[in-house]
C-alpha positions in Angstrom: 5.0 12.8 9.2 3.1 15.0 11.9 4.4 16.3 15.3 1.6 14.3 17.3 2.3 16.9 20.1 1.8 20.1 17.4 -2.0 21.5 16.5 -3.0 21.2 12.6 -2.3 24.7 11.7 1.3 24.5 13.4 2.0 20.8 11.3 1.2 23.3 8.2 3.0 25.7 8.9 5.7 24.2 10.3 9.4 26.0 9.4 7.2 27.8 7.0 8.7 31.4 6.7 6.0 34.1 8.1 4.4 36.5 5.5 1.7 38.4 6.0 -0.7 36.5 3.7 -0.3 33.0 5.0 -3.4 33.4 7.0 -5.4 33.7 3.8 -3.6 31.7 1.7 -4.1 29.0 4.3 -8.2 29.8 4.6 -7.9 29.2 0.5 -6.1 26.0 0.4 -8.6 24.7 2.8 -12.0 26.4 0.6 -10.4 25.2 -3.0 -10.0 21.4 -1.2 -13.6 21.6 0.7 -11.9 20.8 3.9 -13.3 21.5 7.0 -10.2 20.1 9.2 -10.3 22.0 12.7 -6.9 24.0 12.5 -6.6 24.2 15.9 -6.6 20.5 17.2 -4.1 18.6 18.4 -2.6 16.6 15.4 -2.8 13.8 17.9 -6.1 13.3 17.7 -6.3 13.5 14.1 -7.8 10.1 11.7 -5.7 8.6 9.2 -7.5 10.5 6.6 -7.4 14.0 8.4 -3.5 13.6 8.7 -3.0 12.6 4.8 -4.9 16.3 4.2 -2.9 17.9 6.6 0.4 16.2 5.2 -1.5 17.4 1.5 -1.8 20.9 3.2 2.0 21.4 3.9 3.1 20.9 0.4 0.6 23.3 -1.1 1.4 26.4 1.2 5.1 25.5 0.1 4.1 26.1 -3.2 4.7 21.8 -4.5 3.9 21.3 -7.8 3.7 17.8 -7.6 2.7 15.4 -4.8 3.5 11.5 -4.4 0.7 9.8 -2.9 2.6 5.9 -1.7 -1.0 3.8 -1.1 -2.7 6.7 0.4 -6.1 4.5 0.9 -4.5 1.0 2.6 -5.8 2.5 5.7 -9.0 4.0 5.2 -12.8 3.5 4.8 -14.9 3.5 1.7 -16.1 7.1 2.7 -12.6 8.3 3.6 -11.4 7.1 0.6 -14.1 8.9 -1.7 -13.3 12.1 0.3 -9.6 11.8 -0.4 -10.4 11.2 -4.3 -12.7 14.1 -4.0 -10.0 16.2 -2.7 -7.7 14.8 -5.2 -9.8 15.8 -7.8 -9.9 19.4 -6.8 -5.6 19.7 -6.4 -5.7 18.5 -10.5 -7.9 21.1 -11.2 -5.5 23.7 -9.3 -2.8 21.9 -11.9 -1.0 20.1 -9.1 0.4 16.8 -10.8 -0.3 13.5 -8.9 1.8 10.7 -8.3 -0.9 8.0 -7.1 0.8 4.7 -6.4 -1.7 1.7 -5.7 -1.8 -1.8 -6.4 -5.9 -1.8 -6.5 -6.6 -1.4 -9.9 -10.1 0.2 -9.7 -8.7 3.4 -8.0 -6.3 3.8 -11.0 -9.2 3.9 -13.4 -10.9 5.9 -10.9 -8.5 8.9 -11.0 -5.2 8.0 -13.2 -5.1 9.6 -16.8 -1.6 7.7 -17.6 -0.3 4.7 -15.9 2.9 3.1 -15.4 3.9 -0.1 -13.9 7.3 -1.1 -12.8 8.6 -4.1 -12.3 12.3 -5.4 -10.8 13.1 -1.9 -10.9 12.2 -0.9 -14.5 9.7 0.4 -16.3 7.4 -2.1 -18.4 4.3 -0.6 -19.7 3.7 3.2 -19.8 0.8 5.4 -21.1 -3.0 6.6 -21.5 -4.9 4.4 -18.6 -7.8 3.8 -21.0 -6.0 2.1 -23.6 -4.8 -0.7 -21.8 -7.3 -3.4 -19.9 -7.1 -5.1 -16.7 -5.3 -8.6 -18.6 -2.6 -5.9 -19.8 -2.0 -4.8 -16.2 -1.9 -7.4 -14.8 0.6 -9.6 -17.2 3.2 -6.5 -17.0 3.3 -6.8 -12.8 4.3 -10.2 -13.0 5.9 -12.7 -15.1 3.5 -13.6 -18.0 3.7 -17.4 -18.5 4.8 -19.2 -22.3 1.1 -20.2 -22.7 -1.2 -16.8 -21.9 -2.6 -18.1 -18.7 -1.6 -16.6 -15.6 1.2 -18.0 -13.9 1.6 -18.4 -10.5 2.9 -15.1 -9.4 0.2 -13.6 -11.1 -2.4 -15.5 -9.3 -0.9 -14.9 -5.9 -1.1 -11.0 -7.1 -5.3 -11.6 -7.9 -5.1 -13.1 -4.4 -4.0 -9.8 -2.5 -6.5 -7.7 -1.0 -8.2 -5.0 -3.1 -7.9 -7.6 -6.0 -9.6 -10.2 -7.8 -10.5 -12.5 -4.9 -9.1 -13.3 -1.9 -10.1 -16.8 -0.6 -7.3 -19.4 -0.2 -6.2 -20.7 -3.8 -5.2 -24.5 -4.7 -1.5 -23.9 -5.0 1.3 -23.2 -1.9 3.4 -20.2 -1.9 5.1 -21.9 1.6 5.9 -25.3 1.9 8.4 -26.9 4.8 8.9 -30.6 5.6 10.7 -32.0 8.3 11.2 -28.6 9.5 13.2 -28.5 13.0 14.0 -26.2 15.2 14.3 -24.8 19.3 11.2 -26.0 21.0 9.7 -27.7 17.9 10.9 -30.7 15.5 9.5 -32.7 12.9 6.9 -30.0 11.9 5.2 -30.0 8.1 3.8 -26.9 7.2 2.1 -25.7 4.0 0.8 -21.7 3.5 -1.5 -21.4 0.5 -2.3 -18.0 -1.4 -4.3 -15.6 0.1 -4.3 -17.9 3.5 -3.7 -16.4 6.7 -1.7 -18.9 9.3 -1.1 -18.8 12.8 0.3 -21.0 14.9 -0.6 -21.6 18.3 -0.7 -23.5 21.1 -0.6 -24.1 25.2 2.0 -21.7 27.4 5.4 -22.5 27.0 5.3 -23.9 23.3 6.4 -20.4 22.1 5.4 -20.5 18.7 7.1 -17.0 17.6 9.9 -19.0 17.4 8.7 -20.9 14.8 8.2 -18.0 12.5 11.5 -16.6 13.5 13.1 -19.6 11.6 10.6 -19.6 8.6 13.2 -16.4 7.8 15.6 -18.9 6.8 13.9 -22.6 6.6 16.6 -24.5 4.3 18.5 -24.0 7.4 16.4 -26.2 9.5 14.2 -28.2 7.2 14.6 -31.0 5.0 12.9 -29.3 2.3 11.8 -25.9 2.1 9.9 -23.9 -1.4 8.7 -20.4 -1.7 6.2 -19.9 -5.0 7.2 -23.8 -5.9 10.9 -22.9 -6.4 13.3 -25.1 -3.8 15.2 -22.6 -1.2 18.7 -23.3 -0.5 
């Protein structure tokens, strides 16, 4: 988190005890990395990607060892995203150990040498990236079905962006009937994978509440399922 109303070099340094050096360690971090971030601009101003490096930045003038990187590219470009591997890149060569957390699996291969994948709060499959393929992967995210093919889950994880594909697919992850509630009644509804739904209509029909009860649709429908299992 930056102080939006801070300049880059004061986000660095931020509570950072003064030493005589940190001017040139500071111009070092920024040559090993290949950054050319303006130090004295307003962190407000900053891109997406120029605040991850600044964020990146503050650990290494405190010395981290390790940093955890939660989906750093869900918000950046093709060529912000190749900078920030570039730059990751150089922090593994300074011996910096990288916690790179991503559901796109083409930016693990990319950069991870071992992978693990949790899921339901455990860990499933752990080791060398190259020695497992994308079927592997995949089956440890989600529940692998009796037969080898990919259950449901699975395909609604392929449907995702980043993923496989992500046009709508032939089976619901939402279905309501007879769903009722304030300033609607009667309403079916059905939400594919990988669809995107909005509803809509003149002034006054106030369709937010209508989504408001999707939170809890047994309540007000006849019969409600999420991923084809019945809601209570």
């Amino acid at each position: 988190m930056l102080f939006p109303n801070l300049s880059v070099r004061e986000n660095i340094l931020f509570r950072l005890p003064k030493r005589a050096d940190t001017v040139a360690r500071l111009q070092d971090k920024l040559r090993q990395l290949n950054c050319q971030i303006n130090l004295d601009a307003s962190a407000s101003t900053l891109e997406v990607a120029d605040q991850q490096m600044v964020e990146i930045l503050r650990g290494l003038m405190r010395e981290a060892r390790i940093l955890i990187l939660d989906e750093p590219t869900a918000s950046l470009t093709p060529g912000e995203t190749e900078r920030l591997f570039s730059q990751i890149r150089a922090l593994q060569v300074l011996d910096v150990g990288i916690v790179f957390i991503s559901h796109k699996l083409p930016e693990i291969r990319q950069l991870a040498s071992h992978i693990s994948v949790m899921r339901d709060g455990a860990v499933v499959l752990s080791g060398e990236t190259a020695t497992y393929r994308d079927e592997q992967l995949i089956s440890a995210m989600t529940p692998a079905s009796r037969d080898h093919t990919l259950s449901d889950t699975q395909k609604l994880w392929l449907a995702l962006p980043g993923n496989r594909r992500t046009q709508a697919q032939d089976f619901p992850v939402l279905r309501v009937e007879d769903f009722t509630g304030e300033g609607f009644i009667d309403l079916n509804l059905e939400i594919r994978a990988g669809e995107i739904v909005g509803p809509g209509g003149t002034g006054g029909i106030r369709a937010h509440r209508i989504c408001r009860n999707l939170i809890r649709p047994a309540s007000s429908a006849r019969r409600a399922d999420l991923a084809g299992e019945p809601r209570d």
